[in-house]
N, C-alpha and C positions, 0 to 999 in steps of 0.2 A: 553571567557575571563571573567574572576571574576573583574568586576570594584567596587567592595566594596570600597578598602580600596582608590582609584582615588573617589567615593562620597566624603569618609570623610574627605579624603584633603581637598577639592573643599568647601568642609560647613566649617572646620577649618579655612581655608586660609580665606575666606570671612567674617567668626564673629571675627577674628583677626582685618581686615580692620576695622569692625564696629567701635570695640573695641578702638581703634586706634582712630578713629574720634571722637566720643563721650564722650572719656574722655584724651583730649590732654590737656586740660589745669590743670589735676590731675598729667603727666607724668612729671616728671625731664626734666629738659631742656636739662643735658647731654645724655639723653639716649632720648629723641625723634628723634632725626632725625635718630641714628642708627635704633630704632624699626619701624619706617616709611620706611627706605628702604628697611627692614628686609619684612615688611608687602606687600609692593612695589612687592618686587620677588615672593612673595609665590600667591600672585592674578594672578600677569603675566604667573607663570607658571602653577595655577591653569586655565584661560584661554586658555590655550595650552594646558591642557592634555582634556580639553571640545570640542576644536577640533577635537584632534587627535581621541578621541574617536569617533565622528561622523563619520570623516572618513573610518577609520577602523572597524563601526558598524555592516558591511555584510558581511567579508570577514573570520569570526571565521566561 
């Protein structure tokens, strides 16, 4: 299995969150909380494909 493009979610998802923290107080107040949840799911499910990958690490 080619996990390229599961890396560069996983590094995206993550300097999203950076990004997100570091400069909240530069973001609109209208659109922080959407990009936080936004930011929210793409970690969560970047987390979950870091599993799934492990688990499924031996069976290709």
């Amino acid at each position: 299995m080619d996990t390229t493009n599961i890396v560069i979610f996983i590094i995206l998802a993550f300097s999203l969150g950076a990004i997100m923290i570091l400069n909240r107080d530069r973001i609109p107040a209208r659109l922080r909380r959407g990009m936080a949840l936004i930011a929210a799911a793409f970690i969560l499910f970047a987390f979950y494909l870091i599993v799934y990958t492990f688990i499924n690490l031996g069976s290709s």
